[in-house]
N, C-alpha and C positions, 0 to 999 in steps of 0.2 A: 504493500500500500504506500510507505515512504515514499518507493520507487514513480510509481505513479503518479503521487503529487509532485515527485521532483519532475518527472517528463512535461507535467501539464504547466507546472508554474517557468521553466525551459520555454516552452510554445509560447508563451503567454507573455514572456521577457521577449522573446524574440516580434511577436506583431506589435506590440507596444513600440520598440525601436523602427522595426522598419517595416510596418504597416502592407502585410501580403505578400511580402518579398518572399518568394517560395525557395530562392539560393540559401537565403538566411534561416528559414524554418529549417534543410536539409542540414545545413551544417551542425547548428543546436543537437540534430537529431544523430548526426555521426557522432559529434562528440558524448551525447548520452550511450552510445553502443560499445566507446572504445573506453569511455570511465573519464571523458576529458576533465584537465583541470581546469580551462575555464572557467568551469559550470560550479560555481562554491556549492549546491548542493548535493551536487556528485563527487566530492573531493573524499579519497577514501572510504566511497561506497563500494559495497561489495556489485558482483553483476547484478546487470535487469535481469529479473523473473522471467521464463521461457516464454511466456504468451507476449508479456510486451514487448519484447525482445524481438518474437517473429513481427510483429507490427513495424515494427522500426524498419527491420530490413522490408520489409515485404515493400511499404514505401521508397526507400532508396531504389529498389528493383525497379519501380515502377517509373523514377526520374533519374537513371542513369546518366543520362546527359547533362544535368547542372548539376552533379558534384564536384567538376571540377569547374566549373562556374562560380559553384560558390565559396571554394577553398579563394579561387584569383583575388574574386571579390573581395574578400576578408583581408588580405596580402595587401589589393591596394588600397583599401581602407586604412591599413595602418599605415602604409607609408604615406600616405597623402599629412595623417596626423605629425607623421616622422619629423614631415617637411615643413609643415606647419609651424611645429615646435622649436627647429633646428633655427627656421629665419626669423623667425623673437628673438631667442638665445643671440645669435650673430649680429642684429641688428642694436640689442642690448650690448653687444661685446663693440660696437663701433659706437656709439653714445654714451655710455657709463661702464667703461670697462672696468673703473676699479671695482664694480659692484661683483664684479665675477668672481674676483679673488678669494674673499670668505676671508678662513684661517688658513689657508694655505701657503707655504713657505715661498717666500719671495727673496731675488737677492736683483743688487744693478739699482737703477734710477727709483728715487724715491717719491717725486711728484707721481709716477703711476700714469701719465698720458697716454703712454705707449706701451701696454701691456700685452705680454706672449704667455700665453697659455702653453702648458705643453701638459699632455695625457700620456705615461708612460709607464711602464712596466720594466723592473731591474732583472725577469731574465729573457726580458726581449730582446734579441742580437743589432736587430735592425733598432732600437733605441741605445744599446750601448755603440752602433756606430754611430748615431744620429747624434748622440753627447760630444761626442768629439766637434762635432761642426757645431753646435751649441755654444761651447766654448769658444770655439772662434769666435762667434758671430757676439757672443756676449762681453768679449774682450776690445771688439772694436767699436761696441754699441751701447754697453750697459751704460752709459752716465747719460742715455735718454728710453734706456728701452729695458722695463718691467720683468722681468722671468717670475711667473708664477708653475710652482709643478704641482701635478693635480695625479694623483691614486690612479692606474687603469690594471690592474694584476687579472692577466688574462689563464684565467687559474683552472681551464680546461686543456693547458698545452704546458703551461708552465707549475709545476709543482711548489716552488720556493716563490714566486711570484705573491703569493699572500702572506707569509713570513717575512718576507723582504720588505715589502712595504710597512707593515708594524713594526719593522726593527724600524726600518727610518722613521718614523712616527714618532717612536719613544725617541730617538735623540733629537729629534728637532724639541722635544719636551725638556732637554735640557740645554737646546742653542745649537746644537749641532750637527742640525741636519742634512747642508751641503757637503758636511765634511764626511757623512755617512753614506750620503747618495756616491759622491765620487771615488770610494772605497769598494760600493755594489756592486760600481759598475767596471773599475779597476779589476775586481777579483771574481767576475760573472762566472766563470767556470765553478767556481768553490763558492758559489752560494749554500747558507745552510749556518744548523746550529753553531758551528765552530767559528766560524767566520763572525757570527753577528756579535759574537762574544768577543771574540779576539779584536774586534774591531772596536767597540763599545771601551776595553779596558784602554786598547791603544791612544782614543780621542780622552781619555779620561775622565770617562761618565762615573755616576755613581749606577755602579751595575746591576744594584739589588732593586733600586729604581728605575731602571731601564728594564729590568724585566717585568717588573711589576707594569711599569706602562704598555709595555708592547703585546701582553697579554691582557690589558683590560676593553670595557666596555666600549670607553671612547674612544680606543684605538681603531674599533671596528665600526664606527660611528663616523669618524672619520674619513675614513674610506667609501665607506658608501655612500657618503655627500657626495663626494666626486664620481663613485660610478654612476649615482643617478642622474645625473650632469652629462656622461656622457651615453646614457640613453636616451636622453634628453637629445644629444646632438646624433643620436644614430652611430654612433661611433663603434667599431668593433674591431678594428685593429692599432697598432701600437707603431712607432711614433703618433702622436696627431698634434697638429699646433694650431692657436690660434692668435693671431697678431692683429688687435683692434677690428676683428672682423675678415682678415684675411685667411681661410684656412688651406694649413698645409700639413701631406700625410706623407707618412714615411720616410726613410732616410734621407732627409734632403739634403740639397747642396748648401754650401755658403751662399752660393748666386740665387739659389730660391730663396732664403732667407733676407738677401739684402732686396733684392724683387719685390718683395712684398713690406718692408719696409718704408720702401720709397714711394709705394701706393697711399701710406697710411701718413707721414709725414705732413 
């Protein structure tokens, strides 16, 4: 019986939204068959009962043709939202860019006019090449141009990638955060317990504190601001930059980085 009010009150969310749209009722109804999470009240239900179950399919048999109609639909539904959301974010990032920042670790020009965004991951290869030209670029730039770094630990490829980012976390909690990111990304091979330690007593943190931070609440509080920031921007790989609204992805050059400077200037 659950079962059924979940299917009916499913229908019923669905004509509500998008009024006879028959792509959208099929889909509702795939995702009741397969236990989707969507559906908050299918989340951790067990299967539909046999009879409603053949109702379900028996339907889908019967509109073959706009399931995949209404998977598209759904797809470009959300990226349309993607897109939506991404050109506020950017258009915010070219108008009030210090508002982007938060608490996130800044080093360079401190009026904040010119702020770069960077989304990164310490065991990204292609962000530990993309550091290197960072450096550059912030050696000949920083006394007008912003570096903010922002969490993206892409923690379905990279395994230290979420440890890494809370070890830097907890040192930026005692001031020292550049000097832990560029040790990350110095010793990327040997990411890991030994490393975060050895590296914490080398910058001379208080280490009982350092671990205590990197293991707490706000550390993971932390980070999730910025990844939801960069779902917000659609983002799903690592470098990503953004410069007052210019964005730039992947291992870029020095010349893309002065490229897009001279746009914002």
């Amino acid at each position: 019986m659950n079962h059924d009010r979940a299917w009916v009150k499913a229908i019923k969310r669905c004509q509500i939204r998008q009024l006879k749209h028959v792509p959208g009722v099929l889909l509702i109804l795939v995702g009741l068959l397969v236990g989707s999470r969507w559906l908050p009240d299918q989340a951790g239900a067990a299967e539909l009962p046999p009879k409603l179950r053949e109702q379900v399919l028996q339907i889908i048999r019967e509109n073959p043709e706009v399931i995949l109609e209404a998977v598209q639909a759904y797809q470009q539904q959300q990226r349309a939202q993607e897109q939506k959301a991404r050109q506020a974010f950017l258009q915010q990032a070219r108008t009030n860019p210090q508002a982007l920042i938060g608490t996130s670790p800044t080093e360079g020009a401190k009026n904040g006019k010119i702020i770069l965004i960077e989304f990164s991951d310490f065991q990204c290869p292609f962000c530990a090449k993309a550091n290197v030209t960072l450096k550059q670029f912030m050696e000949k730039y920083g006394d007008r141009v912003t570096l903010a770094y922002k969490h993206l630990p892409l923690t379905s490829i990279h395994p230290e990638a979420l440890p890494a980012a809370k070890a830097s976390w907890a040192a930026a909690q005692q001031g020292k955060f550049w000097e832990f990111h560029d040790a990350l990304f110095t010793n990327q091979p040997r990411l890991g317990e030994d490393l975060y330690r050895s590296t914490a007593q080398s910058l001379g943190l208080d280490v009982a504190k350092f671990d205590r931070d990197r293991t707490s609440p706000a550390a993971i509080a932390a980070i999730q601001q910025d990844l939801e920031m960069a779902e917000t921007l659609g983002i799903d790989g690592t470098p990503f930059f953004i410069l007052n609204g210019e964005v730039l992805a992947g291992a870029v050059s020095l010349a893309d980085m002065e490229a897009a400077l001279a746009k914002v200037k």
